[in-house]
N, CA and C of each residue as an Amber inpcrd file, in Angstrom:
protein
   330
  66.5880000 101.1690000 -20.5120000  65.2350000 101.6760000 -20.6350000
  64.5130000 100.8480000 -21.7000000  63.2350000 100.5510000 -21.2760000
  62.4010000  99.8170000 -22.8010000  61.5150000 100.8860000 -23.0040000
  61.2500000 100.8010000 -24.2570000  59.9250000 101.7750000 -24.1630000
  58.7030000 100.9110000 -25.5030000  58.3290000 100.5080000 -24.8960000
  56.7280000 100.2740000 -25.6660000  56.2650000 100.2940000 -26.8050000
  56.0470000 100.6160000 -28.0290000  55.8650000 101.4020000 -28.8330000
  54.2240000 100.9720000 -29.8550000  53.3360000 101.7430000 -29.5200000
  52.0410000 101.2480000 -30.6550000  52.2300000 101.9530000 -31.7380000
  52.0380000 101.1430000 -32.9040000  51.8780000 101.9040000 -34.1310000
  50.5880000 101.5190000 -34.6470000  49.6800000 102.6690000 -35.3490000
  48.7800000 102.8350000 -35.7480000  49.0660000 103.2710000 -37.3110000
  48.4340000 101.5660000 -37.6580000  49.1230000 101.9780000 -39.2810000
  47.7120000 101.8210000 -39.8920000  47.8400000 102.2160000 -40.7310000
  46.2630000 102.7470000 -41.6660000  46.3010000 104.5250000 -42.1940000
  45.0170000 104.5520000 -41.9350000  44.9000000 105.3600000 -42.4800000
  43.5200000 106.3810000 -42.0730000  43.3130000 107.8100000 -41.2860000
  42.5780000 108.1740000 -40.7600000  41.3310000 108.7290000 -42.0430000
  40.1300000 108.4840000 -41.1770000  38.8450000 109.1590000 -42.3940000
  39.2050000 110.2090000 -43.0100000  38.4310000 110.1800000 -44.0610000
  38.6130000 111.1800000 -44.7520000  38.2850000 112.5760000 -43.6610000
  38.7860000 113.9650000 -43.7700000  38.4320000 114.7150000 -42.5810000
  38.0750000 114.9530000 -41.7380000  39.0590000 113.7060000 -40.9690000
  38.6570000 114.0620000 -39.6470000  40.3560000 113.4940000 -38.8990000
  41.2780000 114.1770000 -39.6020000  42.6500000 114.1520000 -38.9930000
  43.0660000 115.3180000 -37.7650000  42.1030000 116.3890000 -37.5870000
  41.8960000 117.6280000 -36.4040000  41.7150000 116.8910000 -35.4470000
  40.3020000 116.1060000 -35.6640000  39.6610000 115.7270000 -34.5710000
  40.3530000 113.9400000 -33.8030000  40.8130000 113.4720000 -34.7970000
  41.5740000 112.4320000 -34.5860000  42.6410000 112.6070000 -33.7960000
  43.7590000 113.8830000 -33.8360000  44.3740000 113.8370000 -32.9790000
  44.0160000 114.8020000 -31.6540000  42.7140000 115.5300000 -31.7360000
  42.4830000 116.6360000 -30.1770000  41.9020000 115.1790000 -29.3020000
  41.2910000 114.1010000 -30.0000000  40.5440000 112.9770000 -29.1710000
  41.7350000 111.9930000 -28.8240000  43.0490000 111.9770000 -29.0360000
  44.2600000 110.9970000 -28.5950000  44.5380000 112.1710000 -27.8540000
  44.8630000 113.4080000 -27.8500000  45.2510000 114.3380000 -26.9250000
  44.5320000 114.5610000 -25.4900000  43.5000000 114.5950000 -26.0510000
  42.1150000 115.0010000 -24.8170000  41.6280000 113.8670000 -24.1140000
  41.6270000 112.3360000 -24.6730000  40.8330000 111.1150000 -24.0590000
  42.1260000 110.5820000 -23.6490000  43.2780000 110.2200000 -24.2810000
  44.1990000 109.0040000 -24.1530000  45.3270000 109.4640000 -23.2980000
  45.9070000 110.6860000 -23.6490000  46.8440000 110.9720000 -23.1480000
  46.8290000 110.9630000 -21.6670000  45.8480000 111.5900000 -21.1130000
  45.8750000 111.5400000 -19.8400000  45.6750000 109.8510000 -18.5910000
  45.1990000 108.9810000 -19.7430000  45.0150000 107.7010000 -19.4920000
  46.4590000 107.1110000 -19.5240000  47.2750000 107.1570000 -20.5940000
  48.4020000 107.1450000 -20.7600000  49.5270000 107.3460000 -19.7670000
  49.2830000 108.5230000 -19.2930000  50.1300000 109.5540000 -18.2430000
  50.1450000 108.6310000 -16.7230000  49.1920000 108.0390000 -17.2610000
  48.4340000 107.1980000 -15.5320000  49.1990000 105.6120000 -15.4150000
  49.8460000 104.9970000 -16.5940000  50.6090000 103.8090000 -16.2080000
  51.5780000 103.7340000 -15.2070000  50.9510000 103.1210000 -14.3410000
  52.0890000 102.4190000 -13.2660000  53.3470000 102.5360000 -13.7860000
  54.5540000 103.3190000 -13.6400000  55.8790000 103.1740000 -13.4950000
  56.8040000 103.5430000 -14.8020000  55.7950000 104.3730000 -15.7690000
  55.8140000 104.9060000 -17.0540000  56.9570000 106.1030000 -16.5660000
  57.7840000 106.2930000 -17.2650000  58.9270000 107.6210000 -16.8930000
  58.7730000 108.3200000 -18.1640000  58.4830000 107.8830000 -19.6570000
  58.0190000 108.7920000 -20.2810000  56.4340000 108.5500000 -21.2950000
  56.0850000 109.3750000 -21.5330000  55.1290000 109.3020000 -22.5990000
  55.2870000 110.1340000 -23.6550000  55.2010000 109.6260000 -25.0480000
  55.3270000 110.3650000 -26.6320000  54.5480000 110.3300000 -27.6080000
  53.7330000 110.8840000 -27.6730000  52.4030000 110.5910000 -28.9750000
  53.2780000 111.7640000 -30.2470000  53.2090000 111.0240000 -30.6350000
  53.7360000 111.5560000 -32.3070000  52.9920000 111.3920000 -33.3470000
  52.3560000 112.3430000 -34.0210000  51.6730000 112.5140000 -35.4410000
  52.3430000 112.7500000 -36.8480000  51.8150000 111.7870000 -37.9150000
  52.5410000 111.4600000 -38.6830000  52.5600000 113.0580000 -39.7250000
  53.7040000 113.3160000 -39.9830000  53.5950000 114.8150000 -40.9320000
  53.7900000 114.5210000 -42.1860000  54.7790000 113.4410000 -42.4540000
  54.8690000 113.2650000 -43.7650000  55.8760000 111.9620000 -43.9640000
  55.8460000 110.8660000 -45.1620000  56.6720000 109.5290000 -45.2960000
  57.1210000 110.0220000 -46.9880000  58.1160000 108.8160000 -46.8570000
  58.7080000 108.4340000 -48.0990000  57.3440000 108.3610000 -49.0940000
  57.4770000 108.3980000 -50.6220000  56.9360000 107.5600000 -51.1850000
  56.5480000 106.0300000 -51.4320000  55.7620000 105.5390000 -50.9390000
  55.6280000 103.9660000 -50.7360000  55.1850000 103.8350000 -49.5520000
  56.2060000 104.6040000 -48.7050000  56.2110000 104.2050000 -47.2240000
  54.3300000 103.6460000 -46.4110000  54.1970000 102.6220000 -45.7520000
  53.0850000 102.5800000 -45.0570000  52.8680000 103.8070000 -44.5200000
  51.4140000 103.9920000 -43.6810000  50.7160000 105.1220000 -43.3570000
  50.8070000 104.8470000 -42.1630000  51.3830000 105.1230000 -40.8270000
  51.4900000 105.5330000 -39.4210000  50.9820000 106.8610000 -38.8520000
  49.3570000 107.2040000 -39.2240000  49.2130000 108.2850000 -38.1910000
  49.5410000 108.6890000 -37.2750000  49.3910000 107.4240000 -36.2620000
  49.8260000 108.0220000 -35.1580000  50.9700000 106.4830000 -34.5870000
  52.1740000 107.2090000 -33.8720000  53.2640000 106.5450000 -32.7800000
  52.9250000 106.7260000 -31.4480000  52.3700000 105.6880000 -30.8940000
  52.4740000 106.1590000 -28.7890000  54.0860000 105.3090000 -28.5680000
  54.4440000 105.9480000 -27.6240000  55.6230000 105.2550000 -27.0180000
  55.9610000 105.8070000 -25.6250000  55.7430000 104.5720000 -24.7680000
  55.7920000 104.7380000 -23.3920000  57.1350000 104.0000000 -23.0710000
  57.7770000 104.5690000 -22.5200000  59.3400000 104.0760000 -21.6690000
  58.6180000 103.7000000 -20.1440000  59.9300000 102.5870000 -19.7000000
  59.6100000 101.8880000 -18.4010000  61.6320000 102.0180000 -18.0410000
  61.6720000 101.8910000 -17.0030000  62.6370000 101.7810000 -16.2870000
  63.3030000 100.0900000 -16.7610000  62.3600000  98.8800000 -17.0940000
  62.7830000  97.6470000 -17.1310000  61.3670000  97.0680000 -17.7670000
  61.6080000  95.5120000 -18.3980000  60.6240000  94.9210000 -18.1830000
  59.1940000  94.8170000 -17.7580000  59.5390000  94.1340000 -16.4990000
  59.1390000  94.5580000 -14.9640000  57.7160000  95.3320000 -15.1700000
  58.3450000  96.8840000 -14.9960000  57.7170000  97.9580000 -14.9540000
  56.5380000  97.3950000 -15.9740000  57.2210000  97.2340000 -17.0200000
  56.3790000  97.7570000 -17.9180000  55.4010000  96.9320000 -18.1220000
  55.2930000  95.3960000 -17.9150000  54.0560000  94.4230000 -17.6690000
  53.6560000  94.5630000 -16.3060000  53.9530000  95.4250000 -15.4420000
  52.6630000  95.6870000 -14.2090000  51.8410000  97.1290000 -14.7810000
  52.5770000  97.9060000 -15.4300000  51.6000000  99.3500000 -16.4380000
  50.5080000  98.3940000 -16.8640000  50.9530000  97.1760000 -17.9190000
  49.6970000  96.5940000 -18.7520000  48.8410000  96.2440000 -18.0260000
  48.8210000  95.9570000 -16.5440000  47.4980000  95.7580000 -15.8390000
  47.0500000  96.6560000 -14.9120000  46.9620000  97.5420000 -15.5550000
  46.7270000  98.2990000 -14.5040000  45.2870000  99.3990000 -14.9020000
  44.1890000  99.5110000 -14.2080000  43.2010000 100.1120000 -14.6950000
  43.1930000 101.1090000 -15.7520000  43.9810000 102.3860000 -15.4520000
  44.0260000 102.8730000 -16.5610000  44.8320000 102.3700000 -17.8510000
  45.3300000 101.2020000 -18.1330000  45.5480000 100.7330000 -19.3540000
  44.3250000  99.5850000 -19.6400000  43.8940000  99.3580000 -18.9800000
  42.2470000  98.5310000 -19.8380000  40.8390000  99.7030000 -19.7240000
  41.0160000 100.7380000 -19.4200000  40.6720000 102.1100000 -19.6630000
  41.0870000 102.3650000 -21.3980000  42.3970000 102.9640000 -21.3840000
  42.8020000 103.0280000 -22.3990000  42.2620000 102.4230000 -23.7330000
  42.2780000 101.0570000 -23.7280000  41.8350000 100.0310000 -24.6760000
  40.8260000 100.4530000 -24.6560000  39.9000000 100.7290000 -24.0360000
  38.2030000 100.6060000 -24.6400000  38.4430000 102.3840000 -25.1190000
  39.1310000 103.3530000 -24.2030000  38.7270000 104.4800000 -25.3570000
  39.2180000 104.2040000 -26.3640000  40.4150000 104.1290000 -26.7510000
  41.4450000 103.1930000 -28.2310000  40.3200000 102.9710000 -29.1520000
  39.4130000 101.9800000 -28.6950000  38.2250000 101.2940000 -29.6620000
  37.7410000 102.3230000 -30.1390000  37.3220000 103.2000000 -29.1710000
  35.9360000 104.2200000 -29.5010000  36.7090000 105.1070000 -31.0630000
  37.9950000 105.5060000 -30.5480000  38.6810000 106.5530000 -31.1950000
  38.9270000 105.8420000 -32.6570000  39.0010000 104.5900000 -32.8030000
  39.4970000 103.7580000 -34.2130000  37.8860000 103.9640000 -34.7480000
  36.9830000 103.2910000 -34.3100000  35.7110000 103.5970000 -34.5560000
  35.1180000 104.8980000 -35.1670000  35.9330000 105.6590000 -34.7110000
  35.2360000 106.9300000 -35.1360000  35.7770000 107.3960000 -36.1450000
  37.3200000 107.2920000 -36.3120000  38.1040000 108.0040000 -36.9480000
  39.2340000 107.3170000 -37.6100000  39.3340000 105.9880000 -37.3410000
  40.9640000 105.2350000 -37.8110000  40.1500000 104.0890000 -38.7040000
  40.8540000 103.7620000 -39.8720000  40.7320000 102.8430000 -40.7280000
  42.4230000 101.8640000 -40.6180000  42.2070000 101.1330000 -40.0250000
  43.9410000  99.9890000 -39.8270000  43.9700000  99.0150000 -39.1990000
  45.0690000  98.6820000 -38.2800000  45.6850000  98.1420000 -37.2380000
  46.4800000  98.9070000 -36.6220000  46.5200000  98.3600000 -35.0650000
  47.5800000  98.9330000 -34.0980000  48.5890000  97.4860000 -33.7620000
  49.8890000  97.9990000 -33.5130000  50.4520000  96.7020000 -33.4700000
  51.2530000  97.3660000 -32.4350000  52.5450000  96.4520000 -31.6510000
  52.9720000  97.0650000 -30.3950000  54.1040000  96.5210000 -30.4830000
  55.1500000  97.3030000 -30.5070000  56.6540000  96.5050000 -30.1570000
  57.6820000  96.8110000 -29.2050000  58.3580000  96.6720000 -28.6310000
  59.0960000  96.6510000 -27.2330000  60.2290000  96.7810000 -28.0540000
  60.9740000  98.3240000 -27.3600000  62.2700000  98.2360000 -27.4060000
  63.3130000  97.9870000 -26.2780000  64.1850000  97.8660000 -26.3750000
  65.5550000  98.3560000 -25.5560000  66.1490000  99.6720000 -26.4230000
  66.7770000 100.3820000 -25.3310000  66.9780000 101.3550000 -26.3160000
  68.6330000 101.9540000 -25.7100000  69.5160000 102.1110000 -26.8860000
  70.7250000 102.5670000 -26.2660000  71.0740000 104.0340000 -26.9650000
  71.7230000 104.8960000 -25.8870000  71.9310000 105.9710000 -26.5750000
  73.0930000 106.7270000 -26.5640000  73.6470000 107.3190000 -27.1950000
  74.7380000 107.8950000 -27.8020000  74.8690000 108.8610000 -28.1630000
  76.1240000 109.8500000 -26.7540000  76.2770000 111.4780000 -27.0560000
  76.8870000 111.9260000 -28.3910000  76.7900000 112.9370000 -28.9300000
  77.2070000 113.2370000 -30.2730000  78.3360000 114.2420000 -29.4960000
């Protein structure tokens, strides 16, 4: 499995961390939900870091079956959808960068 992963590191306006995440819930997610060949989707909000630690409001992480999958999702309408709401939502409410990294991922019963 790979799964995708954007991190949104910065740091959201001053009060407006409610509305920052009902507008990734309400605009993105469902854009999200819509990638070609996506098996999961995970938006995670940041609750609390180390001392020091950078600021990651928000984690998206989309799983793909392979590769493959997952560079035919990137072209696919609702992911250049996505991007322009993305803009609107940093615009309004995010002070950072988003950066994107690809995993492989192996896992292990306890």
């Amino acid at each position: 499995m790979i799964t995708r992963y954007a991190l949104f590191q910065g740091s959201i306006k001053d009060g407006q961390v409610d509305a920052f995440r009902s507008f990734a819930l309400e605009n993105l997610v469902p854009l999200w939900k819509q990638f070609t060949g996506a098996t999961e989707v995970r938006v995670m909000f940041s609750e609390d870091r180390d001392e020091g630690a950078p600021e990651f409001p928000l984690i998206l992480a989309i799983s793909y079956p392979d590769i493959a999958a997952m560079e035919a999702a990137l072209e696919t309408p609702a992911r250049h959808k996505s991007k322009e709401v993305t803009g609107q939502m940093v615009e309004k409410y995010f002070d950072g960068t988003i950066h994107h990294h690809v995993t492989l991922a192996n896992h292990f019963d306890t």
